[in-house]
MOPAC internal coordinates of N, CA, C and O (Angstrom, degrees):
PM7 1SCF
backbone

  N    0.0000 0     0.00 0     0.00 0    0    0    0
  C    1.4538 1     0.00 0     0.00 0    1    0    0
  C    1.5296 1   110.97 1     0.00 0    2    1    0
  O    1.2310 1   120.22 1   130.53 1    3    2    1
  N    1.1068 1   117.19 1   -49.47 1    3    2    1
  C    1.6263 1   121.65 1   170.55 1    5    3    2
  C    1.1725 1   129.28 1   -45.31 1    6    5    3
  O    1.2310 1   135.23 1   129.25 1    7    6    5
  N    1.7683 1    88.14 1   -50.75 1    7    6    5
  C    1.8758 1   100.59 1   160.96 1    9    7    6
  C    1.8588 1   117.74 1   -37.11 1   10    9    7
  O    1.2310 1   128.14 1   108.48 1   11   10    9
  N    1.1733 1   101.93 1   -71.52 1   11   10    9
  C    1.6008 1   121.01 1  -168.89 1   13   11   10
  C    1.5350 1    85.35 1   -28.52 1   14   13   11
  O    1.2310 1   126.62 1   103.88 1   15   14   13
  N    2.2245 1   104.87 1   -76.12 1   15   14   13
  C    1.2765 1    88.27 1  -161.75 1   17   15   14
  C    1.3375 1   136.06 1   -57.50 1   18   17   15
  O    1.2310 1   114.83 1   146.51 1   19   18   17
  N    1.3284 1   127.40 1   -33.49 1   19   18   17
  C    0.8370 1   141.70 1   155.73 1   21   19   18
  C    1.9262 1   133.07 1    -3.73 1   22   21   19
  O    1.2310 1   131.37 1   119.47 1   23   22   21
  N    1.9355 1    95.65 1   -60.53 1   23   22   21
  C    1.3977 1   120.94 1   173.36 1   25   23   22
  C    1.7767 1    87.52 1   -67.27 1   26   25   23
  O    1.2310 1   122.37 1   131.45 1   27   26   25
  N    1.2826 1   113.07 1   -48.55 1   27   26   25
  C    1.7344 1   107.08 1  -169.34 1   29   27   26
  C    1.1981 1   122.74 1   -35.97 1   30   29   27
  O    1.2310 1   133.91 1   119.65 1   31   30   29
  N    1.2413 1    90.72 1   -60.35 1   31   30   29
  C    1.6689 1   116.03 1   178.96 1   33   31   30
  C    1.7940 1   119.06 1   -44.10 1   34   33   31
  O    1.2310 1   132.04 1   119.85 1   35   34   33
  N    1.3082 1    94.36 1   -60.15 1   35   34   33
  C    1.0884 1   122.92 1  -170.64 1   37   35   34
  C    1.9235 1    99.31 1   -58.16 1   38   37   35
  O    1.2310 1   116.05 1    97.23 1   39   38   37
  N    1.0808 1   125.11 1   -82.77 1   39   38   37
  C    1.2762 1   126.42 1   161.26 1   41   39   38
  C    1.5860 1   127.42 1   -38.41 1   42   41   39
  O    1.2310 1   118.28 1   171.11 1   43   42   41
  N    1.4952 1   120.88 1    -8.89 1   43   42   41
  C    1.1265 1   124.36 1   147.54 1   45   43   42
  C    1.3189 1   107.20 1   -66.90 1   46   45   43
  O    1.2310 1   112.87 1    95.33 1   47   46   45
  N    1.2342 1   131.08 1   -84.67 1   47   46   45
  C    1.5820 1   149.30 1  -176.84 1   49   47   46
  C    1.2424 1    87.20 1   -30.49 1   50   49   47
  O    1.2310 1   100.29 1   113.82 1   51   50   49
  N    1.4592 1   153.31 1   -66.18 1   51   50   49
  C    1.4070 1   136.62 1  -165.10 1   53   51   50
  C    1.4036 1   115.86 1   -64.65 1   54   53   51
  O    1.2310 1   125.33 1   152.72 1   55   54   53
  N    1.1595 1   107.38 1   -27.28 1   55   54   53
  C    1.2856 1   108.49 1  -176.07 1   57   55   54
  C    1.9267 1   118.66 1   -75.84 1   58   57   55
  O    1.2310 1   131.21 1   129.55 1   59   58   57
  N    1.5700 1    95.96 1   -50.45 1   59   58   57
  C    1.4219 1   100.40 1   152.79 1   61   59   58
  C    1.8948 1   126.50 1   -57.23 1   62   61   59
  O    1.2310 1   115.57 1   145.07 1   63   62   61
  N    0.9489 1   126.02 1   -34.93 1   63   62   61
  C    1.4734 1   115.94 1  -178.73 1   65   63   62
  C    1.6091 1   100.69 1   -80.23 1   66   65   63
  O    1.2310 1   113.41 1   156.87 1   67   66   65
  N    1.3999 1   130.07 1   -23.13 1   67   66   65
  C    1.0763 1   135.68 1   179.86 1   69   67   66
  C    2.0597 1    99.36 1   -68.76 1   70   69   67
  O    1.2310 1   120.04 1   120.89 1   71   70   69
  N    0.9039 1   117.52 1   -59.11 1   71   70   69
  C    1.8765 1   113.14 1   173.11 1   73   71   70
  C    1.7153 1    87.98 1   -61.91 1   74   73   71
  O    1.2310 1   110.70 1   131.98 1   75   74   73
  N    0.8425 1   135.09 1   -48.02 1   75   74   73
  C    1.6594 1   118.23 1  -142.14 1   77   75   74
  C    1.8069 1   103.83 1   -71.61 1   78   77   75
  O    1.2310 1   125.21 1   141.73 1   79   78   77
  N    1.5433 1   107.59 1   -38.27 1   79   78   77
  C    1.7482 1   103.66 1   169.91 1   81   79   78
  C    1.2539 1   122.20 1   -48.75 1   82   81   79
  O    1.2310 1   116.53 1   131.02 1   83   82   81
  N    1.2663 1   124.19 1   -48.98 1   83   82   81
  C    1.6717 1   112.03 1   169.71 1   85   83   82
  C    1.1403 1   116.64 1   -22.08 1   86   85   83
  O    1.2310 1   133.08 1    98.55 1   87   86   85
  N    1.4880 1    92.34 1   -81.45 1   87   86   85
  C    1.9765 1   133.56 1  -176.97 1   89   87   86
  C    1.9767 1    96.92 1   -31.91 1   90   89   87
  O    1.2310 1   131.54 1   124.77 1   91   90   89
  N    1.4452 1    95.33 1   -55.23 1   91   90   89
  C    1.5262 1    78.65 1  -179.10 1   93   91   90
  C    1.6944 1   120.12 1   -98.42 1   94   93   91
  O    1.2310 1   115.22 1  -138.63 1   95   94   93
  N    0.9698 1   126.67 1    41.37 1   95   94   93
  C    1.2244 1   130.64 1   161.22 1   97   95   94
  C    1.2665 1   115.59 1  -119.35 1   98   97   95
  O    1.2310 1   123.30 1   161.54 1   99   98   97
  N    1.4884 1   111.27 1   -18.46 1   99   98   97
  C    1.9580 1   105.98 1   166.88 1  101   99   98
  C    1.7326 1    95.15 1   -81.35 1  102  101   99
  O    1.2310 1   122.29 1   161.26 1  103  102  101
  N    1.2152 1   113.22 1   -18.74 1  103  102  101
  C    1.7219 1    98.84 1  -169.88 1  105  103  102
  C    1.7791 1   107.21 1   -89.12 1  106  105  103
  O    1.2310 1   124.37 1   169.19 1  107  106  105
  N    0.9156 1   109.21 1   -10.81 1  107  106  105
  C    1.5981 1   127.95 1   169.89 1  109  107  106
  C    1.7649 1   101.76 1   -61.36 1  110  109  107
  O    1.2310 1   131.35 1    96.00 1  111  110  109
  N    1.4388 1    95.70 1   -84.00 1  111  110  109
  C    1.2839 1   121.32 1  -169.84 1  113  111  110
  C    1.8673 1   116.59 1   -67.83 1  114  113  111
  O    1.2310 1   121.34 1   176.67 1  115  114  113
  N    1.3742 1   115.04 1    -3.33 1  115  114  113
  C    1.6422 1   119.90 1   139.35 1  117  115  114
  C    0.6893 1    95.16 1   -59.77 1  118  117  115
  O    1.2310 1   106.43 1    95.85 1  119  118  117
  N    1.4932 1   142.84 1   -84.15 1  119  118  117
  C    1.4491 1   133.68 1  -134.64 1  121  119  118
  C    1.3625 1   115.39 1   -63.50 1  122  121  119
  O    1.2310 1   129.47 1   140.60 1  123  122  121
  N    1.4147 1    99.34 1   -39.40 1  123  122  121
  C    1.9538 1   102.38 1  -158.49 1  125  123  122
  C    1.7101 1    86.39 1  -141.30 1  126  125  123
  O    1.2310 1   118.10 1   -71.93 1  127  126  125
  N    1.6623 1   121.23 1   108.07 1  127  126  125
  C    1.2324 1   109.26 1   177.72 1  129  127  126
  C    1.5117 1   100.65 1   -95.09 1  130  129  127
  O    1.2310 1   118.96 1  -176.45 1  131  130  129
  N    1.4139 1   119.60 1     3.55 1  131  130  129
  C    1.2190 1   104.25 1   173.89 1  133  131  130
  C    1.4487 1   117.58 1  -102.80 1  134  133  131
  O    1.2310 1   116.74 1  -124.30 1  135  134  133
  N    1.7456 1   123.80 1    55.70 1  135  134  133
  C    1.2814 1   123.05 1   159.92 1  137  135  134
  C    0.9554 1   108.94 1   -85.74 1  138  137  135
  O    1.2310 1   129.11 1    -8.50 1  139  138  137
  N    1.7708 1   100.06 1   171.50 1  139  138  137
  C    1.5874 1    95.55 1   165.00 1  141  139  138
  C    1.5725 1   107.96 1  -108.28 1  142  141  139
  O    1.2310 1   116.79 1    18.99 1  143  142  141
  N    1.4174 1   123.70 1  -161.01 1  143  142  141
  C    1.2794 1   109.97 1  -167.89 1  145  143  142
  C    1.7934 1   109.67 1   -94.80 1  146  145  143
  O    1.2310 1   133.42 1   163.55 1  147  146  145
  N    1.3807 1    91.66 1   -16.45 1  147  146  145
  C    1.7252 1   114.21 1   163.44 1  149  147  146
  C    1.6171 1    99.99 1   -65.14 1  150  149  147
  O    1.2310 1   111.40 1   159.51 1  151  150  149
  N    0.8677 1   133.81 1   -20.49 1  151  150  149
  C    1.9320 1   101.86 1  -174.24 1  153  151  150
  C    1.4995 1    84.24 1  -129.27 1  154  153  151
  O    1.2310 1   104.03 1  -177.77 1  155  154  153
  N    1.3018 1   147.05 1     2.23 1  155  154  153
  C    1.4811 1   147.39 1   163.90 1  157  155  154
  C    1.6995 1    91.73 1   -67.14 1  158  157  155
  O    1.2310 1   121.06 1   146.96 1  159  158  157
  N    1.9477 1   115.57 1   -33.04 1  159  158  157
  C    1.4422 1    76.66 1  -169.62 1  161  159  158
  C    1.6478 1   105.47 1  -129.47 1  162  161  159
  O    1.2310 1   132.53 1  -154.02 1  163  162  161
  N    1.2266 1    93.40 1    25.98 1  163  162  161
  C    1.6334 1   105.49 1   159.20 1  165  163  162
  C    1.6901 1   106.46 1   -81.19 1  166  165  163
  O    1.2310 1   133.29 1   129.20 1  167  166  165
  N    1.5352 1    91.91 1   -50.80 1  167  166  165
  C    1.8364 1    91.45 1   176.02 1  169  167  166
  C    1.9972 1   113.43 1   -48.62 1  170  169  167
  O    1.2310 1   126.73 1   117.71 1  171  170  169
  N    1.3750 1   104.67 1   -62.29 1  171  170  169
  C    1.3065 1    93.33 1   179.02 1  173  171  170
  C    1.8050 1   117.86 1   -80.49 1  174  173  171
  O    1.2310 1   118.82 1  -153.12 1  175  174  173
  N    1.2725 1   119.85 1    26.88 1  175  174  173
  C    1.2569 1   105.68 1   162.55 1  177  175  174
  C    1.6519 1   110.21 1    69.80 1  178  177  175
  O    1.2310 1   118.21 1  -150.90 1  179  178  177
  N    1.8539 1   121.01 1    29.10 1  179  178  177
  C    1.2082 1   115.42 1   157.29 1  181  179  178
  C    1.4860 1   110.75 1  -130.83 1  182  181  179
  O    1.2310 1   131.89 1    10.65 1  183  182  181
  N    1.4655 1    94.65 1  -169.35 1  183  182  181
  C    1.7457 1   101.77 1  -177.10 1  185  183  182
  C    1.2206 1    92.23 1   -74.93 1  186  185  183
  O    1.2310 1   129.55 1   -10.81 1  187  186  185
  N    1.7775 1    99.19 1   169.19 1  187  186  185
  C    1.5903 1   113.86 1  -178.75 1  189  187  186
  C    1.6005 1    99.82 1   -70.69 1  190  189  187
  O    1.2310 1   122.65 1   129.65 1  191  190  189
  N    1.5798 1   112.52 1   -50.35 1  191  190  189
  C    1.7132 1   127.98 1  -174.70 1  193  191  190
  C    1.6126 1    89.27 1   -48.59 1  194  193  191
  O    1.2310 1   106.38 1   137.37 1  195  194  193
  N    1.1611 1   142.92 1   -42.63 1  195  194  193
  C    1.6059 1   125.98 1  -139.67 1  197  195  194
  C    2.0086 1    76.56 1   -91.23 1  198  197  195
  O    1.2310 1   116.43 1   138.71 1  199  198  197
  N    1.3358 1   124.39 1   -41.29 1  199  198  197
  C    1.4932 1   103.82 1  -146.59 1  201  199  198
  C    1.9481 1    81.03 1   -97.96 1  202  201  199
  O    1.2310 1   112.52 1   157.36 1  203  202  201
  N    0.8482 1   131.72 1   -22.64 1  203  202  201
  C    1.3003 1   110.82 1   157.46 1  205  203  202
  C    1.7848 1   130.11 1   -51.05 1  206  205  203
  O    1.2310 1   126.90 1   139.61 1  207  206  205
  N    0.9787 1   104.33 1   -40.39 1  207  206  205
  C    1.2531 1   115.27 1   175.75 1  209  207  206
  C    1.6915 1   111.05 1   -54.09 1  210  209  207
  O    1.2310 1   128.04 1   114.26 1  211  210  209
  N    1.8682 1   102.13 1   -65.74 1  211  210  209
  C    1.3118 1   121.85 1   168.68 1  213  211  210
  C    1.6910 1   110.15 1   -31.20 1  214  213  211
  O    1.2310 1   116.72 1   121.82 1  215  214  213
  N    1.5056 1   123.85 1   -58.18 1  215  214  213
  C    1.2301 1   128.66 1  -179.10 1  217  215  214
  C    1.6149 1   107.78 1   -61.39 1  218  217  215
  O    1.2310 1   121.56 1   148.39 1  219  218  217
  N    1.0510 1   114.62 1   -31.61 1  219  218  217
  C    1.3352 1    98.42 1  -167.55 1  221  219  218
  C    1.5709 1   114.43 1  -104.45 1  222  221  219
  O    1.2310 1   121.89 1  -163.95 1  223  222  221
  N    1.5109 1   113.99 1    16.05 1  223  222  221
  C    1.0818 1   117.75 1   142.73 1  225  223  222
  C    1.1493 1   117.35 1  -102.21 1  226  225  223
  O    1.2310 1   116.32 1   177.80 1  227  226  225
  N    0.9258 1   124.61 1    -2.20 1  227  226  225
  C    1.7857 1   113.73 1   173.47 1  229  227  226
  C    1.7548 1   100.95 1  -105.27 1  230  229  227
  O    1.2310 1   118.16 1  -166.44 1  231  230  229
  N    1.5518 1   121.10 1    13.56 1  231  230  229
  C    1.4763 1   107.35 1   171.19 1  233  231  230
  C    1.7849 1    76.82 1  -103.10 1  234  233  231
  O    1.2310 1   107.24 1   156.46 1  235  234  233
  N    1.3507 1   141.38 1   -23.54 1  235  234  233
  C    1.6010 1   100.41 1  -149.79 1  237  235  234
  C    1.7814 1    77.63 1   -93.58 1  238  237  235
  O    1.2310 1   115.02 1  -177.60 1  239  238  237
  N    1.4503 1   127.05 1     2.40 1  239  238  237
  C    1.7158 1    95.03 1   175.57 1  241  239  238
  C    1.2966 1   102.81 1  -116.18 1  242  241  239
  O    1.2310 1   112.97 1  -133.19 1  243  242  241
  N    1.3303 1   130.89 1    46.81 1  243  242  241
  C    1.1526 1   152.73 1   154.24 1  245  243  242
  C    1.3875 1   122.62 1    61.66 1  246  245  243
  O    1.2310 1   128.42 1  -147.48 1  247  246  245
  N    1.6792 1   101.38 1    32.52 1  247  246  245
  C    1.6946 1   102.35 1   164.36 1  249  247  246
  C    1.5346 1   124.17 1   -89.23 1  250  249  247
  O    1.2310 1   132.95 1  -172.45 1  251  250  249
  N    1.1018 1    92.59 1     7.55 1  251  250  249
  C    1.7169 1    87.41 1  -164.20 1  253  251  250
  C    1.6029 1    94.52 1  -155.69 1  254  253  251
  O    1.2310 1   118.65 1   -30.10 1  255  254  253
  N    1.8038 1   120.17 1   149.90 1  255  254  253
  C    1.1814 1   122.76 1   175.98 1  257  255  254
  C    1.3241 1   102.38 1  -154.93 1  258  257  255
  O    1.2310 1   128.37 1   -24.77 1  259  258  257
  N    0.9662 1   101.48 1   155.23 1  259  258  257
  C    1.8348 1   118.47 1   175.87 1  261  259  258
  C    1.4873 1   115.76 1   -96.50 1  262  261  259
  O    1.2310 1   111.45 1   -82.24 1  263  262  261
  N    1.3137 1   133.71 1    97.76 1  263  262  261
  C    1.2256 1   142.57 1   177.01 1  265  263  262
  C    1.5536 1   132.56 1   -78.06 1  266  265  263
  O    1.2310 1   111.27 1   -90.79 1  267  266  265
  N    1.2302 1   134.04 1    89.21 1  267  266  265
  C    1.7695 1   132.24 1  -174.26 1  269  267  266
  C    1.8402 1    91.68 1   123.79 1  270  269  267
  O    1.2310 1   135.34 1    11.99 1  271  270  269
  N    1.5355 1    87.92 1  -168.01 1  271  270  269
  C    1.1999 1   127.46 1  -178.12 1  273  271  270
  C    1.6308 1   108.54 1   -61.95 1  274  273  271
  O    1.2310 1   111.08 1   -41.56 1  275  274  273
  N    1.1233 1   134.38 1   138.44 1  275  274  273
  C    1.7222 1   142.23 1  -177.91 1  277  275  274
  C    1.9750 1   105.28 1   -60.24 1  278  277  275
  O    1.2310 1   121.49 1   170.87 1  279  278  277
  N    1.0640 1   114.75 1    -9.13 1  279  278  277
  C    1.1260 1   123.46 1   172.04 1  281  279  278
  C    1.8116 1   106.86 1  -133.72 1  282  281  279
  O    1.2310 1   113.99 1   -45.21 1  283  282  281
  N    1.3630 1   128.97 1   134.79 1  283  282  281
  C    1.4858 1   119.16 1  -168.91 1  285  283  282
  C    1.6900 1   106.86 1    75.55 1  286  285  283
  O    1.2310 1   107.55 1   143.29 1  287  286  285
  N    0.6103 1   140.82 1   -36.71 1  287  286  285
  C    1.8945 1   140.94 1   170.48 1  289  287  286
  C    1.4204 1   103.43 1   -53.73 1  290  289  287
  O    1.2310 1   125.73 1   -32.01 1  291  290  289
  N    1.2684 1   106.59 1   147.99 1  291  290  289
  C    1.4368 1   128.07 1   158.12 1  293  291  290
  C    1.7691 1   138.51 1  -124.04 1  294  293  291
  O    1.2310 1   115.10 1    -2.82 1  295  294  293
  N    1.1470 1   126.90 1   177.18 1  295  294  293
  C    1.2509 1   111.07 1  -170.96 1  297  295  294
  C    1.7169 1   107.05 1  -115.20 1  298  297  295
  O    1.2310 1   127.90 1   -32.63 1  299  298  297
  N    1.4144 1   102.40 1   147.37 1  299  298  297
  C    1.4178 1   123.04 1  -178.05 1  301  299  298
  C    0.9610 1   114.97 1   -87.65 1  302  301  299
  O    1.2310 1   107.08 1   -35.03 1  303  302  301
  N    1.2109 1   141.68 1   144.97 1  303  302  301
  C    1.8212 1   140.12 1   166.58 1  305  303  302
  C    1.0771 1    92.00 1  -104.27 1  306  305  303
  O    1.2310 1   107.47 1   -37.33 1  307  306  305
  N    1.0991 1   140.96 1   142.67 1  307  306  305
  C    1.7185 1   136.89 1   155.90 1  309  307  306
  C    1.8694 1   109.44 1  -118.05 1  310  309  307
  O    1.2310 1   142.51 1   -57.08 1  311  310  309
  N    1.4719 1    73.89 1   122.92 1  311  310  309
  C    1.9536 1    80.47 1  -171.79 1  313  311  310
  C    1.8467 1    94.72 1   -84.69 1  314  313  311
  O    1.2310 1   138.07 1   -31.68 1  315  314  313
  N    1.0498 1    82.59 1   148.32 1  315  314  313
  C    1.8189 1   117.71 1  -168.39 1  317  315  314
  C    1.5599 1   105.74 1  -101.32 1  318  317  315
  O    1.2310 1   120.10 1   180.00 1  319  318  317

């Protein structure tokens, strides 16, 4: 029985930190649009692959954009 809850739990909590990376990488990148996505996810404590990913779903639904050159560029938040 503990087990079950246990998996419950557990797959809740994934499921929540899974919404919460977005949320915290536009709140990162207000502050400081000149991170990169390497210390956006050292700061929040993920892989580079997980907050890359995160970014690049929130550039194709148009919260977020990358502005300039791949070196010297910065990132956009776009309020909705």
């Amino acid at each position: 029985m503990l087990d079950v809850i246990h998996k419950t739990l557990v797959k809740a909590q994934a499921k929540t930190l899974v919404k919460t990376t977005p949320a915290m990488i536009l709140q990162m990148l207000r502050q400081d649009q000149d991170l990169t996505l390497a210390e956006v996810a050292a700061a929040i404590g993920k892989s580079v692959s997980a907050v890359e990913r995160a970014a690049s779903k929130l550039v194709k639904s148009g919260l977020l954009k990358y502005v300039g050159p791949q070196k010297g560029g910065h990132w956009e938040v776009i309020e909705g």
